[in-house]
C-alpha positions as CSV (number, residue, x, y, z in Angstrom):
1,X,0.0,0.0,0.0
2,X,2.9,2.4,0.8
3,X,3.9,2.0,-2.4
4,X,1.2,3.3,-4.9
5,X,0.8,6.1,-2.3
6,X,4.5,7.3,-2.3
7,X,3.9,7.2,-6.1
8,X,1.1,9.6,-6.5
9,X,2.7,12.1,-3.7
10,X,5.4,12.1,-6.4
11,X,3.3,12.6,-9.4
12,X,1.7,15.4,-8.1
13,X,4.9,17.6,-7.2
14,X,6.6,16.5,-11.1
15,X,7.0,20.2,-12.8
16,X,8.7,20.8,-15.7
17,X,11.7,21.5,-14.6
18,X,11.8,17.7,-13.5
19,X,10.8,17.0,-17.3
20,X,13.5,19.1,-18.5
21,X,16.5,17.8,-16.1
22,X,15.3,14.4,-16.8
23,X,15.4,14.7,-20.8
24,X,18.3,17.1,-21.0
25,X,16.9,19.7,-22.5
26,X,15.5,23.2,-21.8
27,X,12.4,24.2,-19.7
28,X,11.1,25.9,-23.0
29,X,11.3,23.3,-24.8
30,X,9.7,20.7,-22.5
31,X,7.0,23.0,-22.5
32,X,6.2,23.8,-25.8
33,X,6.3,19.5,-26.8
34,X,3.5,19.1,-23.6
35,X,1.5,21.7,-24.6
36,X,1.6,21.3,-28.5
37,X,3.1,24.7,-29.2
38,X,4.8,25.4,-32.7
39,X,8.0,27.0,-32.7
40,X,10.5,28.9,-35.2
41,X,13.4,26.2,-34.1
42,X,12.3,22.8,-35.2
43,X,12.1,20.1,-32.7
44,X,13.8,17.1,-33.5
45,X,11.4,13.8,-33.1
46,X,13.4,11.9,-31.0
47,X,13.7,15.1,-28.7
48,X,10.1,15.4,-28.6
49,X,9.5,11.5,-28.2
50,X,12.0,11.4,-25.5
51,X,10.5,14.1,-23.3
52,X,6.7,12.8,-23.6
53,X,8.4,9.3,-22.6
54,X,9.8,10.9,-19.1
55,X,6.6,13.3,-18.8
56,X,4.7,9.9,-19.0
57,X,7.6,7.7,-16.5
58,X,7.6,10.8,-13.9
59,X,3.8,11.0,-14.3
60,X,3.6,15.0,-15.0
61,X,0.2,16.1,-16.0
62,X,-0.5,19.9,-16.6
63,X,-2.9,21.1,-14.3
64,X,-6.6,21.6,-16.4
65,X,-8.5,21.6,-13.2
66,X,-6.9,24.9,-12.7
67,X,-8.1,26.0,-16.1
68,X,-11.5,24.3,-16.1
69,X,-12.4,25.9,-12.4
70,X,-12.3,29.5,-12.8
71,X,-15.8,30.3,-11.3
72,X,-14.3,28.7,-8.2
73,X,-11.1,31.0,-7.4
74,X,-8.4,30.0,-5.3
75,X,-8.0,33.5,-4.1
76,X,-4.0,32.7,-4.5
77,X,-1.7,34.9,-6.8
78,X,1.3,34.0,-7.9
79,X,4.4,37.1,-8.3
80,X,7.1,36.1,-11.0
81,X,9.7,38.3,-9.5
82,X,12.8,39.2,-11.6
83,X,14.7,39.8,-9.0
84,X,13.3,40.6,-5.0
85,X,16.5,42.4,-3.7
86,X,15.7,44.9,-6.4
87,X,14.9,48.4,-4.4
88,X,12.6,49.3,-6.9
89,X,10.5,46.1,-7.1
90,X,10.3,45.9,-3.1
91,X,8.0,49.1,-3.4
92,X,6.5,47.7,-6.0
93,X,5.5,44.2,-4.3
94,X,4.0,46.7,-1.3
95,X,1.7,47.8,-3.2
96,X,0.7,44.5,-4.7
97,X,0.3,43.0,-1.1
98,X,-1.5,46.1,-0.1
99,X,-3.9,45.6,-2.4
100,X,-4.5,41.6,-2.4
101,X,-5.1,41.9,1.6
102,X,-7.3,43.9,1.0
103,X,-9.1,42.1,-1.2
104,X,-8.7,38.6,0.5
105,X,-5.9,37.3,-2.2
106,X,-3.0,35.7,-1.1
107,X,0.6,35.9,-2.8
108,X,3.0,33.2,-3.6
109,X,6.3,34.9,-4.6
110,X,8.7,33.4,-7.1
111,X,12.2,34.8,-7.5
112,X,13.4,34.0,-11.1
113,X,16.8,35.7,-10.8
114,X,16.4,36.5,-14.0
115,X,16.2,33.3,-15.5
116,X,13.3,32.8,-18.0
117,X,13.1,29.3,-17.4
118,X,12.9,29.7,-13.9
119,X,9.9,31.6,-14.7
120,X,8.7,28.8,-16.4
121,X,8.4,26.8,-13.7
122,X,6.9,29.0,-11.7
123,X,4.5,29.1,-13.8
124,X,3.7,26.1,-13.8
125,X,4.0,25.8,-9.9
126,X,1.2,28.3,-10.0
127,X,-1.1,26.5,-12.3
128,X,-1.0,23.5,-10.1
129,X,-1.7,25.3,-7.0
130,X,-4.4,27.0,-9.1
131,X,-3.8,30.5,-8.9
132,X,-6.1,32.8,-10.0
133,X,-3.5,35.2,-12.1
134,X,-0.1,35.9,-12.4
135,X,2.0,38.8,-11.9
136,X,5.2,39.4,-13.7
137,X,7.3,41.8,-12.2
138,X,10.4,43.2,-13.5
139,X,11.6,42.7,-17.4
140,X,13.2,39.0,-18.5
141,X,16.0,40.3,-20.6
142,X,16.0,37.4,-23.3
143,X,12.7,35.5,-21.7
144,X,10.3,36.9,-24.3
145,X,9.7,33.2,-25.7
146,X,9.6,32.1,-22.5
147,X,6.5,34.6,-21.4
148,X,4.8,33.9,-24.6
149,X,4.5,30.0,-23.3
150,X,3.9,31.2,-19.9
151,X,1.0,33.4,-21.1
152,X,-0.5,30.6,-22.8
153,X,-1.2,28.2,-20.0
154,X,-2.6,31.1,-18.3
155,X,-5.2,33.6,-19.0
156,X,-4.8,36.4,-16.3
157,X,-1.4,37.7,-16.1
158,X,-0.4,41.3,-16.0
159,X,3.1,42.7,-16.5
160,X,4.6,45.6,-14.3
161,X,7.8,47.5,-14.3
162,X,10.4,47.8,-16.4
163,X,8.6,47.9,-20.0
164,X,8.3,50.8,-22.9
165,X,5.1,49.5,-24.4
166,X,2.3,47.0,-25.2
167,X,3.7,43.6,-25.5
168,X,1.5,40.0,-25.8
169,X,-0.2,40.9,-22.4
170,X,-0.9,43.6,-20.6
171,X,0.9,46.1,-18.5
172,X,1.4,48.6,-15.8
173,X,4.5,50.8,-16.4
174,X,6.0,54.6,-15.9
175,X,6.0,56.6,-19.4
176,X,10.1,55.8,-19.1
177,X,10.3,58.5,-22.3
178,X,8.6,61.5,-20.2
179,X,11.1,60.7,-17.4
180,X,14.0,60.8,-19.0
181,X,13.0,64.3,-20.5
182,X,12.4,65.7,-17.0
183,X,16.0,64.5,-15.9
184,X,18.1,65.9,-18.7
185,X,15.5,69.2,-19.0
186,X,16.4,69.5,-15.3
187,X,20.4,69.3,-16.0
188,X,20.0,71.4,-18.5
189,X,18.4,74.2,-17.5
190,X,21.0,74.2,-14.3
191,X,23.2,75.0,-17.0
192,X,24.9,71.7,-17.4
193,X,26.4,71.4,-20.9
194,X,28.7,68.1,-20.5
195,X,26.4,65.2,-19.1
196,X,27.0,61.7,-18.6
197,X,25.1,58.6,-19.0
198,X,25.4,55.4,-17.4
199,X,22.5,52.6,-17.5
200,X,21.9,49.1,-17.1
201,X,21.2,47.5,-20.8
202,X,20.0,44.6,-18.9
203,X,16.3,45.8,-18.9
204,X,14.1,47.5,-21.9
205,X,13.5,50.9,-20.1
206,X,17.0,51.7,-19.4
207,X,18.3,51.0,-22.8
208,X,14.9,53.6,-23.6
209,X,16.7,56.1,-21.2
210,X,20.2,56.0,-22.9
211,X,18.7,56.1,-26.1
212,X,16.9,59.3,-25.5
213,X,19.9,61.0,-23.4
214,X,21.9,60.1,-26.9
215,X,19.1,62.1,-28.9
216,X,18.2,65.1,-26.3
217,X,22.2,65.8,-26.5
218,X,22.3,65.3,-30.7
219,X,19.1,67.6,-30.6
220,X,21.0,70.3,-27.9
221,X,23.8,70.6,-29.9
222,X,26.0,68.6,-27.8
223,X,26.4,65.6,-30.2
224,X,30.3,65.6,-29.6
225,X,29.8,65.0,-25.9
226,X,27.6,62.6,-25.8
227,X,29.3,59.7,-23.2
228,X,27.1,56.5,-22.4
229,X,28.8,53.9,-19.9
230,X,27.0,50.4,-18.7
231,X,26.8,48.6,-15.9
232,X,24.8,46.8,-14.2
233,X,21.6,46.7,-10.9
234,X,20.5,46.3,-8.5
235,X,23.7,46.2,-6.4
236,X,25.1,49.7,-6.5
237,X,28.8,47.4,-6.6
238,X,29.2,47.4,-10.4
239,X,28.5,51.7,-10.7
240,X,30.7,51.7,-7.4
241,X,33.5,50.4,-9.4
242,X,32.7,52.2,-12.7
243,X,32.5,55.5,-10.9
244,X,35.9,54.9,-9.5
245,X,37.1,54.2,-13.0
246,X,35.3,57.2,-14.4
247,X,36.9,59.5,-11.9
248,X,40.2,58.3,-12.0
249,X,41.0,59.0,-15.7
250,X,39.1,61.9,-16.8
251,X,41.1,64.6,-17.1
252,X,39.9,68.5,-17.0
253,X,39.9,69.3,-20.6
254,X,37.8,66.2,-21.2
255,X,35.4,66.9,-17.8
256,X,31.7,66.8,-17.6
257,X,29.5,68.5,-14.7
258,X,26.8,65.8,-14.7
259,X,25.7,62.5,-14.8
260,X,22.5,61.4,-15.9
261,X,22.1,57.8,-13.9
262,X,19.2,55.6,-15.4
263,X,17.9,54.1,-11.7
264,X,19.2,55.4,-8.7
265,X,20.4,51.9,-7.0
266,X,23.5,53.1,-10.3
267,X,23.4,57.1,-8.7
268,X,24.1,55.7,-6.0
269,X,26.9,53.7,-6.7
270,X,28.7,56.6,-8.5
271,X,27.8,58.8,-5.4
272,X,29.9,56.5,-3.7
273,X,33.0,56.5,-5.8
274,X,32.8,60.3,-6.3
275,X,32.9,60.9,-2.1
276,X,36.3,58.4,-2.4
277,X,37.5,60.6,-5.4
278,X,37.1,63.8,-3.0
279,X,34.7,65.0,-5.6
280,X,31.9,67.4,-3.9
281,X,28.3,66.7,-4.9
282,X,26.9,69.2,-6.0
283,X,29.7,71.6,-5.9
284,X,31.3,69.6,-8.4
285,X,29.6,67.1,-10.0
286,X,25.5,67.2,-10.4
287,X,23.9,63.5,-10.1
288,X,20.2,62.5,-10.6
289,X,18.8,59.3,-10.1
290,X,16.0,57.2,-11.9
291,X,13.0,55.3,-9.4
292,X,12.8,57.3,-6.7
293,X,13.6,54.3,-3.8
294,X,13.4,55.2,-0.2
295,X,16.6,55.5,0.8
296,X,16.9,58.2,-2.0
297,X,16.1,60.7,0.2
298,X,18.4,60.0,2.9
299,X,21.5,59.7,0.6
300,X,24.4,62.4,1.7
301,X,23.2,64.9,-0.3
302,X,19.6,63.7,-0.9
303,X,19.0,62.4,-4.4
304,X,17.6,64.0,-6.7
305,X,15.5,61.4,-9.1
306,X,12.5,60.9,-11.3
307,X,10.1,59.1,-9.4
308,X,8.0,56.3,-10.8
309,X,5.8,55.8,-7.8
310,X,6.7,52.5,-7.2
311,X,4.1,51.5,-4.1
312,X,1.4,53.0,-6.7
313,X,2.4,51.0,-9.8
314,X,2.0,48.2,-7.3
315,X,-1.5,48.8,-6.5
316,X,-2.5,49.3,-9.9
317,X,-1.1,46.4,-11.3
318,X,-2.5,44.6,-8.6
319,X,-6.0,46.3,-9.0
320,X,-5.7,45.7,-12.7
321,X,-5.0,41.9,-12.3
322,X,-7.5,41.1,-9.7
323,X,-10.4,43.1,-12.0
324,X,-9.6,41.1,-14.9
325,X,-9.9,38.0,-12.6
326,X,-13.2,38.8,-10.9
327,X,-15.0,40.2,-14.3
328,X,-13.4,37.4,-16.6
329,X,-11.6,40.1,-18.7
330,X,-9.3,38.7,-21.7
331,X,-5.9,40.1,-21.9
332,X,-7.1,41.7,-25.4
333,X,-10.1,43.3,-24.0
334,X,-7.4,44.9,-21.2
335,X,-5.2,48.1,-22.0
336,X,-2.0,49.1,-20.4
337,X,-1.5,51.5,-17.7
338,X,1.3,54.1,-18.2
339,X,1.8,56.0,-15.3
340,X,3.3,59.7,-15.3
341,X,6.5,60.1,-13.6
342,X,7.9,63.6,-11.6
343,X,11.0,64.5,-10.9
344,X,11.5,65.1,-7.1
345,X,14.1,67.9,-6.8
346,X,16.9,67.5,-3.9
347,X,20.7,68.4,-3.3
348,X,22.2,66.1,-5.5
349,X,22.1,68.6,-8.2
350,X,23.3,72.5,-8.7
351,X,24.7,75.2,-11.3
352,X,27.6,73.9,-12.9
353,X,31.0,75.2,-10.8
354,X,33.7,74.1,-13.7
355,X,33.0,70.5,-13.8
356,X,35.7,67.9,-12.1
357,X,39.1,68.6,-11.3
């Protein structure tokens, strides 16, 4: 008897990552055989007939019970998180949560590390423990095939942070473009000729952000100093280290009075490395920041940044998701949110003094 028992408490924890590790090949592709998804890549047969033998040895069924029972909801929620240590995303999530409690939904959080595959399993976690909608928070850099699978096996699922515009589902996101303008229009009207950029390419909005610094400087008349350095978030570590780079071989005659930093978990990284380099902010070096986290306003000087309203884009995705859920809303009869940012004006930024010395 302990046998068949053990058996079935097995089959009913088999994701698709078991598939995958099983049949050596990728979550994405495990999922697109078991679910009968075309793909550009071709799938080899034996691939495909060797992954539908281990689905069937390791007894993994996909969860249509979820599917089949929406008109009785789980009240459960599952949060694809790209990454929780992200400053950003924690004010995000706190509005999320404020808004599910309030509404009697529960979360289950899933950190993907950005790993689309990760995300895939998730996914499927959810669907077994039959959540009523899914979250995605933060932008998969290289998962888009990955979401596109993900969004298939499930018909809520809202996207927030991180994005530029409408991709295969819907969103909630900060007008990234209007931002950016506010930032540079601030620099500039200071009087700051010679600005900086350094972003994180990593996610969709900050490439947005460089892109636009490039063509507000060309559009200025300051085509020839146009500078754009990456690195990468949410650690401050990696613009740590650039900024001590960046000050140790610029020279006067090639200085610049500002930086234009495209979240501030990178301002403050650099705000780091310039107090090392003896380099006064603002007296002589103007910084602004992107996000508007808390501990923004308690940097030394406090940061000046374009906030996105993170606890607000929370409780609109959140309010967004759960309304879709409640009034059986397709994805294609729901239209993104784009939220306006503001720039929040601290010390962190001045009148150019002669740039760096």
């Amino acid at each position: 008897m302990s046998g068949p028992v053990n058996a079935r408490a097995t089959f009913a924890s088999v994701t698709l990552r078991d598939v995958a590790g099983r049949s050596g090949v990728s979550i994405t592709t495990v999922s697109r055989i078991l679910n009968g998804r075309e793909t550009g890549v071709p799938i080899r047969d034996e691939t495909r007939q060797r992954v539908l033998a281990v689905a069937a040895e390791l007894g993994y069924k996909p969860n249509l019970l979820a599917r089949g029972l929406r008109g009785s909801r789980s009240s459960l929620i599952g949060v694809i998180a790209r990454d929780v240590s992200d400053p950003f995303h924690i004010q995000v999530l706190q509005g999320v949560n404020e808004v599910n409690r309030s509404r009697d939904y529960r979360l289950f959080l899933g950190h993907v590390d950005y790993r689309p595959d990760v995300a895939l399993t998730y996914g499927s976690m959810f669907e077994r423990s039959h959540a009523d909608g899914i979250l995605i928070l933060g932008d998969l850099a290289g998962g888009d095939e990955a979401l596109v699978d993900l969004t298939s096996q499930h018909r809520f699922v809202i996207g927030v942070s991180d994005r530029t515009h409408r991709i295969s589902f819907p969103g909630v996101y900060a007008d990234s473009a209007l931002g950016t303008r506010l930032a540079l229009d601030h620099l500039w009207q200071l009087g700051h000729r010679s600005i900086v950029c350094v972003f994180d390419p990593g996610t969709a909005d900050q490439r947005q952000r460089a892109e636009l610094y490039e063509k507000f400087m060309a559009e200025h008349g300051q085509a020839g100093a146009i500078a754009t350095h990456r690195t990468t978030q949410p650690s401050p570590e990696p613009s740590f280290q650039l900024g001590r780079e960046l000050f140790a071989r610029r020279e006067r005659a090639d200085a610049f009075s500002a930086i234009f930093a495209t979240s501030d978990t990178i301002a403050i990284g650099l705000m780091q490395a310039a107090h090392q380099a003896e380099i006064v902010i603002p007296d002589r070096l103007s910084i602004v920041g992107f996000d508007n986290i808390d501990i923004a306003a308690f940097m030394i000087p406090p940061l000046t940044t374009v906030s996105q309203s993170g606890v607000e884009m929370g409780r609109t995705a959140a309010t967004l998701l759960l309304d879709m859920i409640e009034h059986d809303r397709a994805a294609d009869q729901t239209d993104d949110i784009v939220l306006m940012p503001t720039l929040v004006v601290r010390e962190s930024t001045a009148a150019p003094r002669g740039g760096l010395k």
